[in-house]
Backbone as CSV, one residue per row, in Angstrom:
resi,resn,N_x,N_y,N_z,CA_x,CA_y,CA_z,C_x,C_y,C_z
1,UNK,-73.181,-0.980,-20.849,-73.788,-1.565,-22.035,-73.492,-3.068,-22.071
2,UNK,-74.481,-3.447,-22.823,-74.447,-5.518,-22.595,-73.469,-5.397,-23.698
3,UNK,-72.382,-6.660,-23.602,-71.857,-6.672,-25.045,-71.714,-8.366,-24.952
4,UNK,-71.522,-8.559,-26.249,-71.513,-10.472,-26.460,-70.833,-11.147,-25.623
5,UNK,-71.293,-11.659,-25.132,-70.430,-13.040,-24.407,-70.821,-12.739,-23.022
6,UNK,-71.443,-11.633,-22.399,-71.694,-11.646,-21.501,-72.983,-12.279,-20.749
7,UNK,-72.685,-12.179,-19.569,-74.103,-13.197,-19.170,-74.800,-12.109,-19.049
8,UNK,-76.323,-12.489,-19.066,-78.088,-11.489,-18.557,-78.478,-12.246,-18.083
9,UNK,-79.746,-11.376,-17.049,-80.464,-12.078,-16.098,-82.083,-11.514,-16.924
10,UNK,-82.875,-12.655,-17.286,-84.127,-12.213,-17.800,-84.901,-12.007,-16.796
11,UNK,-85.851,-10.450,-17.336,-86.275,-9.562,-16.039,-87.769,-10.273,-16.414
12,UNK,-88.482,-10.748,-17.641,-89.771,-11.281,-17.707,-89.910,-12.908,-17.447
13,UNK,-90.893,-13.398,-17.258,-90.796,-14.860,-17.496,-91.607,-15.048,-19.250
14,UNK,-91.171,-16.132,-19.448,-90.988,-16.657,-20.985,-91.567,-17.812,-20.815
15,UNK,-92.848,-18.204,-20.279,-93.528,-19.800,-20.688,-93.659,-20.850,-21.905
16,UNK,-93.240,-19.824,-22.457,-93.331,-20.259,-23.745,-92.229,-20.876,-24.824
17,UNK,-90.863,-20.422,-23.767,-89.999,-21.575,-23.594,-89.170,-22.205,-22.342
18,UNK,-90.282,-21.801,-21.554,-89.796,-22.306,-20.061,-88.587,-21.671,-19.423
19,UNK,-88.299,-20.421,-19.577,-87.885,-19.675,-19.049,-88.175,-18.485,-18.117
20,UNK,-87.807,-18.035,-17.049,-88.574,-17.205,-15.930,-87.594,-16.183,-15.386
21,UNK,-88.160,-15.614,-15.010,-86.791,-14.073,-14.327,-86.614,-14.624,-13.457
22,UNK,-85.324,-14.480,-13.768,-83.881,-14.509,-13.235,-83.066,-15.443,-13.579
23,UNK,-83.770,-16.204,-14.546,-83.118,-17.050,-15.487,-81.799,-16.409,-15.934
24,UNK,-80.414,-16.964,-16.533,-79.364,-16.412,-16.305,-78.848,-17.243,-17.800
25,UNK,-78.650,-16.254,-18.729,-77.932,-16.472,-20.143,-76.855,-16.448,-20.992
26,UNK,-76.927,-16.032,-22.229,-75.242,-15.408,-22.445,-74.994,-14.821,-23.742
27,UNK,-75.174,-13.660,-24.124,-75.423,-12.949,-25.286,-74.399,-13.543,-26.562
28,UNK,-74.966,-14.161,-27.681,-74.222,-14.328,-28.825,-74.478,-13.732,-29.899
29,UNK,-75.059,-12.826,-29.634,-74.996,-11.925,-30.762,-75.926,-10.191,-30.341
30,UNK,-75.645,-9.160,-30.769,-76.155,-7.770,-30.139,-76.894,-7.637,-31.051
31,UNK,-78.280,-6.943,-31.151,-78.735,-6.420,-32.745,-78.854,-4.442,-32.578
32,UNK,-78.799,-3.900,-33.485,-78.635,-3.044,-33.818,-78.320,-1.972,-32.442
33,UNK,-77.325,-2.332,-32.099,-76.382,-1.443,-30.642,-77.203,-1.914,-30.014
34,UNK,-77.425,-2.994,-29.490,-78.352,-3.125,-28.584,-79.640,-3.094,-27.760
35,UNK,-80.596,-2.874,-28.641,-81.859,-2.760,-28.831,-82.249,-4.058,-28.804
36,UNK,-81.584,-5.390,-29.069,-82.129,-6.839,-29.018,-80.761,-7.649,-29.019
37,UNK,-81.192,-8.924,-28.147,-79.732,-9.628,-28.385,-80.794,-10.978,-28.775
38,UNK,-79.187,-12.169,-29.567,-79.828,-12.877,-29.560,-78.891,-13.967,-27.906
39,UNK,-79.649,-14.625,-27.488,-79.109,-15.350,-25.423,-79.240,-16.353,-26.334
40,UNK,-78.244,-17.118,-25.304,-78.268,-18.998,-25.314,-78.490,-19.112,-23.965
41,UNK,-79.230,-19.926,-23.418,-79.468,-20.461,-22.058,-79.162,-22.030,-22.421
42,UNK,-78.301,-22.226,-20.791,-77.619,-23.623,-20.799,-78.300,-24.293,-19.424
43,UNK,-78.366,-25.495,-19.616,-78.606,-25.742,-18.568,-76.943,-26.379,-17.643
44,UNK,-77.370,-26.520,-16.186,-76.561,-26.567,-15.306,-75.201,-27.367,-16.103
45,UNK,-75.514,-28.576,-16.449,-74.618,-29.535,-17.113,-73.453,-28.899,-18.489
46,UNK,-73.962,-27.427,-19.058,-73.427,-27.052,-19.855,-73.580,-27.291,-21.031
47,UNK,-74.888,-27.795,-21.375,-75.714,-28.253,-22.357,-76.555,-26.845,-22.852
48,UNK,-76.879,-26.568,-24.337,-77.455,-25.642,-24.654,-78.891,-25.804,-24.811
49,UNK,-79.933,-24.806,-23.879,-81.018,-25.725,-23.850,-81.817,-24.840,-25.057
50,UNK,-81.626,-23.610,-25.317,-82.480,-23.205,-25.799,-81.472,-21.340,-26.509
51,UNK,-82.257,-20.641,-27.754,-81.209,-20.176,-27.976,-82.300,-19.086,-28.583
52,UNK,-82.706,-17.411,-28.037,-83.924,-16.817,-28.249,-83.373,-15.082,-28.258
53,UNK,-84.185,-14.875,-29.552,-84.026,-13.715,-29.828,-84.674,-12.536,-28.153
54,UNK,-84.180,-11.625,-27.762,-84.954,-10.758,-26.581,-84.887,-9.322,-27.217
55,UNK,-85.406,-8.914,-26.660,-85.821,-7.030,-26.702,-84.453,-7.164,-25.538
56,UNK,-84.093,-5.591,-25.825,-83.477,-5.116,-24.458,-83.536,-4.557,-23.116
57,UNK,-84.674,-4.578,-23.120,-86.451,-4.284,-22.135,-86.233,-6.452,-21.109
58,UNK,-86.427,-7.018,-21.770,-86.278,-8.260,-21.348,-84.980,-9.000,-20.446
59,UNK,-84.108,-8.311,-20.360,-82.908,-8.862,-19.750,-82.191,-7.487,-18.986
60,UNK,-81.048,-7.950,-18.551,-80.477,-6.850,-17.553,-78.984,-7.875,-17.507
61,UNK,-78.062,-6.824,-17.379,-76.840,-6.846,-16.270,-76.804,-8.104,-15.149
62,UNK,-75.980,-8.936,-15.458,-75.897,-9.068,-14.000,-75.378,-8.718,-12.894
63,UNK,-75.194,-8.417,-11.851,-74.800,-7.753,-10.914,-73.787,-8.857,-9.980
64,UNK,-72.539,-8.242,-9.423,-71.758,-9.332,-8.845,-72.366,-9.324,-7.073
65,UNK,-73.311,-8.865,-6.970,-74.219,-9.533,-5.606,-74.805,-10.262,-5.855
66,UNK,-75.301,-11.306,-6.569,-76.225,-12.336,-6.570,-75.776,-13.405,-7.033
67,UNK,-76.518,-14.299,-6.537,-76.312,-15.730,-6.529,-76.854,-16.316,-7.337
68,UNK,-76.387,-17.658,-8.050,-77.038,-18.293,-9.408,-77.827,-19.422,-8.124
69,UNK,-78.884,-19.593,-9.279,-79.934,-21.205,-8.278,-79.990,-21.670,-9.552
70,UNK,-80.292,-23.160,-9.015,-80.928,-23.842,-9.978,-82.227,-24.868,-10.035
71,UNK,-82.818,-25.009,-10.954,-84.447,-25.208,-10.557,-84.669,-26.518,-11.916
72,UNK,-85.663,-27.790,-11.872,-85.845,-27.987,-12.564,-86.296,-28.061,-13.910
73,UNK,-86.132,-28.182,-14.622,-86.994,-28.094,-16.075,-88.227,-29.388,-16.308
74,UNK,-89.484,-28.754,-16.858,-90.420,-29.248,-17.054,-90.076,-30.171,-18.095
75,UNK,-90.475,-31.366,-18.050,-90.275,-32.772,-18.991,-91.385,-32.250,-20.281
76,UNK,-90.718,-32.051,-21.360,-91.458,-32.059,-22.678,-92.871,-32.872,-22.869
77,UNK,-93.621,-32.588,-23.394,-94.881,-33.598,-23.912,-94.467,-34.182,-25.022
């Protein structure tokens, strides 16, 4: 079971705030046992870029086989 503070890996992409699977987060809050969390995604620098309610359908576990990347972010309009 996910519990707060842990990191997720989002299994959908999210254009809509520039987020994409396998994007990699960090649960601050669970909603009702886990049926929805609310993630903070940081970027590399440790800056909080963005902070979004998910379904629990939307994210996953991360697993200690995989590797973090990092990719740019699209410049705002």
């Amino acid at each position: 079971m996910i519990k707060e503070h842990d990191r997720v890996v989002l299994t959908v992409d999210l254009p809509e705030y520039q987020l994409q699977m396998g994007d990699i987060g960090t649960v601050v809050m669970s909603h009702q046992g886990g049926k929805g969390y609310e993630v903070e995604f940081f970027t590399v620098d440790g800056k909080t870029f963005d902070v979004i309610t998910l379904e629990a359908a939307q994210v996953r576990a991360v697993n200690s086989r995989e590797l973090l990347h990092a990719r740019p972010m699209q410049e705002s309009a």
